[in-house]
C-alpha positions as CSV (number, residue, x, y, z in Angstrom):
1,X,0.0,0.0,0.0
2,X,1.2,3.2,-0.8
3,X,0.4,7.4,-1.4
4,X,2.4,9.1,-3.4
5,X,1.9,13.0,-2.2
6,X,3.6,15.4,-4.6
7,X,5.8,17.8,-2.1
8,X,4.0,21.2,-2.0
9,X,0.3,19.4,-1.2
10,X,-1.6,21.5,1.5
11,X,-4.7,19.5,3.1
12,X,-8.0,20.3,4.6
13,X,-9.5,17.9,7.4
14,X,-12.9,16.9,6.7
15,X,-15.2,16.7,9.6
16,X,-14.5,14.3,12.5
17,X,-17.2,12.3,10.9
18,X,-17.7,12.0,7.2
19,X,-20.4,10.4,6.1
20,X,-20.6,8.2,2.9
21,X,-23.3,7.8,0.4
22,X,-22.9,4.2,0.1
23,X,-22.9,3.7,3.5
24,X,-20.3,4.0,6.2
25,X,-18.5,6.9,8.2
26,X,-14.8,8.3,7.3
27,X,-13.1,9.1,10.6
28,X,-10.1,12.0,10.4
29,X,-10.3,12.4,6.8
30,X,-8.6,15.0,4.7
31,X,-8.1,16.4,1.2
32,X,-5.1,17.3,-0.3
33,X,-5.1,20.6,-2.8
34,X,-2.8,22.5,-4.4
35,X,-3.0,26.2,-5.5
36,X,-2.1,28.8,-7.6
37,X,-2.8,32.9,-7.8
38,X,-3.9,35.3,-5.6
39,X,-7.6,35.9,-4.2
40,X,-9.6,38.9,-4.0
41,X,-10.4,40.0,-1.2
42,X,-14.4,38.8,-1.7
43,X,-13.0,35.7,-3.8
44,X,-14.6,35.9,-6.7
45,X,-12.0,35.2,-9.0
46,X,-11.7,31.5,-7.4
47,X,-11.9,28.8,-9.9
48,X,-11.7,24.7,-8.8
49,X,-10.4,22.0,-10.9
50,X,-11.6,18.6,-10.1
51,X,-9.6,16.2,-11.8
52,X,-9.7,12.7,-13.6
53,X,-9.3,9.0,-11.7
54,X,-5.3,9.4,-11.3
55,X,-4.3,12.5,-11.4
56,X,-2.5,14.9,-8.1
57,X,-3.4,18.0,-7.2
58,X,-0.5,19.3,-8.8
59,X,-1.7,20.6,-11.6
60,X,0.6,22.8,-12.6
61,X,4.2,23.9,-11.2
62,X,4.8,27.0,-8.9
63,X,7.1,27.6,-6.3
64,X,6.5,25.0,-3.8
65,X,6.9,22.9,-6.5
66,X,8.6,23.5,-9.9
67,X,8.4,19.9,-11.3
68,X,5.9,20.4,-14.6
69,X,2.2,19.5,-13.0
70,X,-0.5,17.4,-15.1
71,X,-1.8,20.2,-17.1
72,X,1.0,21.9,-17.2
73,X,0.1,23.7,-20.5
74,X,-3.3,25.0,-19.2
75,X,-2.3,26.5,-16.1
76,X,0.0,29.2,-14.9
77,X,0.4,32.8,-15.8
78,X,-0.3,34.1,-19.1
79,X,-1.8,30.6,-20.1
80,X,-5.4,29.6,-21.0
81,X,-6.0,29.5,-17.3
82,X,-4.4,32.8,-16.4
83,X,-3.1,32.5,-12.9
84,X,-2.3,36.1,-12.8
85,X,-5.8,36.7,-12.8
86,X,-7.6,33.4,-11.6
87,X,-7.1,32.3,-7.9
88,X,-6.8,28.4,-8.9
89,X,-7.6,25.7,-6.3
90,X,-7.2,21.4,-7.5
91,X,-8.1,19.1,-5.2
92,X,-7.2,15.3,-5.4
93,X,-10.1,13.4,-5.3
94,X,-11.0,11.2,-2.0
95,X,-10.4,7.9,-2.4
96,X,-6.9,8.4,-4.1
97,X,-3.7,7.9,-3.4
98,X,-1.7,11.3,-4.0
99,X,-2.5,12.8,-0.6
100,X,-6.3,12.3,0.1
101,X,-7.9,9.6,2.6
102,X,-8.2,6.3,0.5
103,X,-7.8,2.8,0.8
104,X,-4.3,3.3,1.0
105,X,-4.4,5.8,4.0
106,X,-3.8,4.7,7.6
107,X,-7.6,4.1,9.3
108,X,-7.6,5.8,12.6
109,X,-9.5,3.4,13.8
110,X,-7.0,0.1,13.5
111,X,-3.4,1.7,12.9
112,X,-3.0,-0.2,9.5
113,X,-3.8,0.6,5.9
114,X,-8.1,0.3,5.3
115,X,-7.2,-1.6,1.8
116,X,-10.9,-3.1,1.4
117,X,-12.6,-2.1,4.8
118,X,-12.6,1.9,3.1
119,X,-16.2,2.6,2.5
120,X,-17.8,2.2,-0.5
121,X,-16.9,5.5,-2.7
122,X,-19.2,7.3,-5.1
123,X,-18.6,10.8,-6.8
124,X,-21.2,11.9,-4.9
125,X,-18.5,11.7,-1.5
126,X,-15.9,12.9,-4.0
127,X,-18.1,16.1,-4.7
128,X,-18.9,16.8,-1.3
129,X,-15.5,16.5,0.0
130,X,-14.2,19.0,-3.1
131,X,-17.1,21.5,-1.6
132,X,-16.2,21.2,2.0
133,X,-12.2,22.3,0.9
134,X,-13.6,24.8,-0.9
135,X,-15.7,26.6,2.0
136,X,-12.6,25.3,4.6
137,X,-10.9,28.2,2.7
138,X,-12.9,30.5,3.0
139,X,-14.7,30.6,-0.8
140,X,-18.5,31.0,-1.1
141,X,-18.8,31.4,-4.3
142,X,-16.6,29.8,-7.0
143,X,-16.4,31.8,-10.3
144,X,-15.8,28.4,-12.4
145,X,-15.5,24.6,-11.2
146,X,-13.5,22.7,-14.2
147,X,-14.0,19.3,-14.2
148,X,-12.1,16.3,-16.9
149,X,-13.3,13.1,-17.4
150,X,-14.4,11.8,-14.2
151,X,-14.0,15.3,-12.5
152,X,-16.5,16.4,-14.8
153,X,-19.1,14.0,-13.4
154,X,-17.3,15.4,-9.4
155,X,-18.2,19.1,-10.9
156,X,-21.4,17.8,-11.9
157,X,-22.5,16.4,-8.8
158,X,-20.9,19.2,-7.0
159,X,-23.6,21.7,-8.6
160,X,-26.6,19.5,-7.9
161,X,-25.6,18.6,-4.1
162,X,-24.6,22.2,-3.5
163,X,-26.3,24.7,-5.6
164,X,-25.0,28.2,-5.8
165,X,-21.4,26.9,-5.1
166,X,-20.3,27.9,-8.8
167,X,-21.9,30.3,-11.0
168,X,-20.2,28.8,-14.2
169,X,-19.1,25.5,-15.6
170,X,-16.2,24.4,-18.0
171,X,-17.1,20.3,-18.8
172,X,-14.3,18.5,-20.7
173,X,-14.9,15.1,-22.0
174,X,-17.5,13.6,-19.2
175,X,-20.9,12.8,-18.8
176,X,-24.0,12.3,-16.5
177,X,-23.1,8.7,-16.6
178,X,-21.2,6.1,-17.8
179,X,-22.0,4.4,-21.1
180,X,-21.6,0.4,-21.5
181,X,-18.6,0.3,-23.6
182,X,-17.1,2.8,-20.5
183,X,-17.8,0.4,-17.6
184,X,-17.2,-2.9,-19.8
185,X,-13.2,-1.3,-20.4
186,X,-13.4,-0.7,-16.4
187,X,-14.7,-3.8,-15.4
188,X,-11.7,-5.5,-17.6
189,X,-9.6,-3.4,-16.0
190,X,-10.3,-4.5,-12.5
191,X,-10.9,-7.8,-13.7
192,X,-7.2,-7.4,-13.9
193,X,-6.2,-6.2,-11.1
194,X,-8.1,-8.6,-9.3
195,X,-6.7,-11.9,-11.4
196,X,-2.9,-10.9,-10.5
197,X,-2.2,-13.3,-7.3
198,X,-0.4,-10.6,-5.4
199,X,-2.9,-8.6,-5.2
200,X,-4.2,-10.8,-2.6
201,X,-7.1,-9.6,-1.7
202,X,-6.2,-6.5,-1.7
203,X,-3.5,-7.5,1.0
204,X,-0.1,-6.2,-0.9
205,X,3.2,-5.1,-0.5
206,X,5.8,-3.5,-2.4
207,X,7.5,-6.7,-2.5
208,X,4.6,-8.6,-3.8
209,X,3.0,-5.9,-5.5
210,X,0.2,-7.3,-8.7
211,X,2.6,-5.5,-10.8
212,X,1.7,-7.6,-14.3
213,X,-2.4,-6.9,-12.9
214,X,-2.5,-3.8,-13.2
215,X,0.2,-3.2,-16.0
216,X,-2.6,-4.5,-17.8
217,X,-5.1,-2.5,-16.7
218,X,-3.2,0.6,-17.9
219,X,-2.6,-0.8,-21.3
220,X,-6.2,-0.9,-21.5
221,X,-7.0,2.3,-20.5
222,X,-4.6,3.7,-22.7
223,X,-6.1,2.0,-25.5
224,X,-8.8,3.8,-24.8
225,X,-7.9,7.0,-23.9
226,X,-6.6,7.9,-27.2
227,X,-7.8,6.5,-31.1
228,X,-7.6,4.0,-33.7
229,X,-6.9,7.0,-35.8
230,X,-3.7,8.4,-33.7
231,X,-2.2,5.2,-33.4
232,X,-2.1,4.5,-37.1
233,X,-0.8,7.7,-37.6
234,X,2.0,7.6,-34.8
235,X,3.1,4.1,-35.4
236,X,1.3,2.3,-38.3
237,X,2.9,-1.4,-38.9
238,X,6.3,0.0,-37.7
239,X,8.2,-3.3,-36.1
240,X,11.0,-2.9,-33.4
241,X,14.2,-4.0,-34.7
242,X,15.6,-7.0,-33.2
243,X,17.8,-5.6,-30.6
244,X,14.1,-4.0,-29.2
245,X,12.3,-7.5,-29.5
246,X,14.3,-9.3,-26.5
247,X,12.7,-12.0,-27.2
248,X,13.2,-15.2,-29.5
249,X,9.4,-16.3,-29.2
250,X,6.4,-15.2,-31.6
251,X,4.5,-13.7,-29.0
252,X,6.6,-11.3,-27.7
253,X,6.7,-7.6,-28.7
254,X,7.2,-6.7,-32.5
255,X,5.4,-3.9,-32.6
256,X,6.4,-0.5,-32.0
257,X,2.6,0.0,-30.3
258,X,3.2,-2.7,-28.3
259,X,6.6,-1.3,-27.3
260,X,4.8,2.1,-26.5
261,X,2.3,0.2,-24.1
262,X,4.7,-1.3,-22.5
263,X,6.8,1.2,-21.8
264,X,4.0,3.7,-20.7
265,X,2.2,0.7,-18.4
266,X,5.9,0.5,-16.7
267,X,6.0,4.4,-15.7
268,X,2.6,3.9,-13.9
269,X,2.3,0.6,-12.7
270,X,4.3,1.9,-9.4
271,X,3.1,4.9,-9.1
272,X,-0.7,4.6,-8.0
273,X,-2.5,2.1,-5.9
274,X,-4.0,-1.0,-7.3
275,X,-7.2,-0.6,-4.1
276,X,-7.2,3.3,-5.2
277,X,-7.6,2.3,-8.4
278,X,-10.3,-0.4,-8.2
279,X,-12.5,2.1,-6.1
280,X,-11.9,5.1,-8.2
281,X,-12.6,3.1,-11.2
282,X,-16.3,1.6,-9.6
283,X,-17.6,5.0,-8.6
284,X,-17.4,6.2,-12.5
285,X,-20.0,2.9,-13.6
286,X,-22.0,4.2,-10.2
287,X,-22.4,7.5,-11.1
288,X,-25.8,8.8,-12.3
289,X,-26.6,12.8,-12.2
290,X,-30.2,11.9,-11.7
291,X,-29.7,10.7,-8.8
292,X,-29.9,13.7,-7.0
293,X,-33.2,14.6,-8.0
294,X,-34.6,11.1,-8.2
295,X,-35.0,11.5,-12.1
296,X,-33.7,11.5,-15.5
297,X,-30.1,12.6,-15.9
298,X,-31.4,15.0,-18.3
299,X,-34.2,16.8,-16.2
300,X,-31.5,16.3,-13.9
301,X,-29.1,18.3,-15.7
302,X,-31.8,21.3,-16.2
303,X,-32.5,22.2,-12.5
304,X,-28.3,22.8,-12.0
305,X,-27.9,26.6,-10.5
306,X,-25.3,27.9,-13.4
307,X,-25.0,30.9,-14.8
308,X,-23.1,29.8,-18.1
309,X,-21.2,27.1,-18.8
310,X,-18.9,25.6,-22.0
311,X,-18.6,21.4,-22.9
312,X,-16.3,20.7,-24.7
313,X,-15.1,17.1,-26.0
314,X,-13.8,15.5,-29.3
315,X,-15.1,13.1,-32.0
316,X,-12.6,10.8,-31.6
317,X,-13.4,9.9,-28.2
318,X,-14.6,6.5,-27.4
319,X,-14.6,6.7,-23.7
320,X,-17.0,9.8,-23.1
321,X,-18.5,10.3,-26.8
322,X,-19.2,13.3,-28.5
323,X,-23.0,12.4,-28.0
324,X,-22.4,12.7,-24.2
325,X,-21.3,16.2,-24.1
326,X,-24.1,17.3,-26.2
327,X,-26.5,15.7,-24.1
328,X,-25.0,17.9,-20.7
329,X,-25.1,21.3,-23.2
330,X,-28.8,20.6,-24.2
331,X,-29.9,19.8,-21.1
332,X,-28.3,22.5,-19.1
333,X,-29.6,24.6,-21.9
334,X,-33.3,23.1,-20.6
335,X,-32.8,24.8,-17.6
336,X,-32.0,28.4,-18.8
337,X,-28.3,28.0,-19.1
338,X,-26.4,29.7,-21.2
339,X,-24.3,27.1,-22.1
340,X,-21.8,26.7,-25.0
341,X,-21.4,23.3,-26.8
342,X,-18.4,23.4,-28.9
343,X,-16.8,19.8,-30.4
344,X,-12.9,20.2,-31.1
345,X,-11.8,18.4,-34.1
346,X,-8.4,16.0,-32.5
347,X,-7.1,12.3,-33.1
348,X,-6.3,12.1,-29.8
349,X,-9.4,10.7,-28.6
350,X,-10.2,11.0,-24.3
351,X,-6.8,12.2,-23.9
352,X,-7.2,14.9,-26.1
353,X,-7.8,17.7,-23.5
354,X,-4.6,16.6,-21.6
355,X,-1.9,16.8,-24.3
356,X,-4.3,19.5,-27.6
357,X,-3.5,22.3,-25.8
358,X,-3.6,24.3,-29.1
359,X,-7.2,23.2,-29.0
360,X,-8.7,23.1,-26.1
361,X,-6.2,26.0,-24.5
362,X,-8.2,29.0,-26.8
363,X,-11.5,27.6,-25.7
364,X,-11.1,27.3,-22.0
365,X,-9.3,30.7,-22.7
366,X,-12.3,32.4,-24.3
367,X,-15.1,31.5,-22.1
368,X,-12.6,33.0,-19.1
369,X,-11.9,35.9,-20.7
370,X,-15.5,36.4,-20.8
371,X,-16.6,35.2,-17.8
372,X,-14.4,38.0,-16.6
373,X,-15.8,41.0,-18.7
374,X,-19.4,39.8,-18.3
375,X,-18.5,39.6,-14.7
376,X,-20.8,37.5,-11.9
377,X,-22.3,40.2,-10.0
378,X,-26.0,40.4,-9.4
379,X,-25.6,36.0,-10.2
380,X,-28.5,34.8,-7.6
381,X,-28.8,31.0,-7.5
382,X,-32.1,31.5,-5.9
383,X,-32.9,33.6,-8.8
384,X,-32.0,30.5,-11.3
385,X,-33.6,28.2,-9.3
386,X,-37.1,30.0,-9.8
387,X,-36.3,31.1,-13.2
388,X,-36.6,27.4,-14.6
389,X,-39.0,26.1,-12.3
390,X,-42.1,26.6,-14.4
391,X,-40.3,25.0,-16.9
392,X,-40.3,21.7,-15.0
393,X,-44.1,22.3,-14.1
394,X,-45.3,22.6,-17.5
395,X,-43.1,19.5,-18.3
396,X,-44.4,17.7,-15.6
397,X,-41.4,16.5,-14.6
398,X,-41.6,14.6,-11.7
399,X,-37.7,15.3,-9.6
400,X,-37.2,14.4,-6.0
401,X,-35.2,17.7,-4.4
């Protein structure tokens, strides 16, 4: 078992007793966030990122911490996310392993790691955690939450469970749930995991450590985190010559994809925990945005409190499809939203927002810049709330607050 805590992580303690949606009761909990730019003095320049299954806090480099961050090109002064303007807070979702309580955190309660005895986790505990931090520092209003892949279903749920937290939303490549194909490649995944005979149960060490488990399950993700189209453009039928192979057999690697996949499964394999990983990866399939309503995801998605909000996501994703981020635009758009739905042409697939920043950078860019001149004074969640009611009414909707 192991956290792996990049060196300039602050943390907020969640309350003595933090309860989980699942079931169960965290005890002496925290979050780990990083942070970058000033605040105003009223905060309302503050914008949150919540962030995909493995990523840190660190987000970006700054002076506690210089080493290049995980969206490094996004964030930082002068960049699409203008940290000489924005007051920028990440937080590392609970349940992980990079400074948050998770199953690889010491329980309180026994002195040893909780492996499989940590709750059950859903985005829903992921969200409310992410909003607690937020108010622990003293933020009542957020100008933006920013949420990737699976932090785009956090920001999601965020906005339901705590309305008027954020007046604006950037969505990147998420959804109000996952689709089959998503929680089939997940289900493999920990199907992985769970095969390799050290992982024993979840009972590991770093000396028998189900290395080959969940080298596999990053192969598969990265299969499908980027495209069929990419990866005939970036390695076609190019073999490895036969210093690369290693190997005399036929089943070895030949390919210079299969070299790539090995290669990138080796740089992760030790650096996030196989229990951290199997819970992240089961509160994604869990997730539903109606839910917290106690109707459709789409009704759902019309009664958030938001001001504006831009979704953006790429054709060539097979994770969180195209179709899935116009279904968030049009339904926030149900609900009075003014909310922007703009595809970006790139081959990269899922991990296109990660690594297109000439893409996705203007974008994210734009919609600040505007956010800034329209400005989010006189922004009453109340106010929204009302405005779309009737809407539901004449609908006849029938949502659970």
């Amino acid at each position: 078992m192991s956290e792996f805590i990049p060196p300039a992580t602050r943390f907020i303690d969640l309350p003595a007793a933090f309860p989980m949606k699942r079931g169960g009761v965290l005890h002496g909990a925290r979050i780990a966030y990083e942070s970058w730019g000033k605040p105003q003095d009223t905060h309302d320049n503050a914008i949150l990122i919540v962030t995909g299954l493995s990523p840190s806090a660190h987000a970006a480099s700054h002076d506690g911490d210089p080493t290049p961050g995980w969206w490094e090109e996004m964030l930082g002064p002068g960049k699409p996310i203008d940290t000489d303007l924005w007051h920028v807070i990440c937080v590392n979702s609970l349940g992980s392993c990079n400074g948050s309580t998770g199953p690889a955190s010491i329980d309180p309660a026994t002195g040893c790691p909780y492996r499989l005895e940590f709750p059950e986790l859903s985005i829903e505990d992921i969200a409310d955690a992410a909003a607690f931090t937020v108010r622990a520092l003293g933020i009542d209003r957020l100008a933006c939450v920013i949420g990737n892949s699976m932090g785009g279903m956090t920001a999601l749920s965020l906005l339901a469970r705590h309305p008027g937290l954020a007046c604006s939303h950037i969505s990147i490549s998420s959804a109000v749930h996952a689709l089959p194909f998503s929680i089939a490649v997940r289900s493999l995944q920990r199907e992985a995991i769970r095969l390799d005979p050290h992982w024993n149960g979840g009972h590991y060490d770093h000396a028998r450590y189900p290395e080959c488990g969940m080298m596999t399950a990053r192969k598969l993700g990265v299969i499908s985190y980027r495209s069929a189209l990419e990866w005939d453009g970036r390695f076609g039928r190019l073999r490895l010559d036969a210093a690369q192979r290693g190997q005399d057999d036929s089943f070895g690697r030949e390919f210079e994809i299969e070299s790539y996949l090995e290669s990138h499964a080796r740089r992760f394999v030790r650096s996030f925990d196989p229990n951290c990983y199997l819970y992240l990866s089961r509160c994604m399939d869990w997730f539903d945005l109606g839910d917290a309503y106690g109707c459709s995801a789409d009704l759902a998605l019309a009664r958030l409190s938001l001001d504006r909000a831009l979704v953006l996501g790429v054709p060539s994703d097979v994770l969180f499809p195209l179709s899935q981020q116009r279904q968030i635009a049009v339904g926030l758009r149900a609900g009075g939203v003014d909310a922007k739905f703009l595809p970006l042409e790139s081959p990269q697939g899922h991990d296109a927002f990660l690594v297109d920043t000439d893409r996705f950078g203007p974008a994210v860019a734009g919609f600040l810049a505007d956010l800034r001149q329209r400005g989010t004074a006189g922004w009453s969640p109340l106010s929204r709330m009302n405005a779309i009611q009737p809407a539901h009414r004449r609908s006849g909707a029938a949502c659970i607050q």
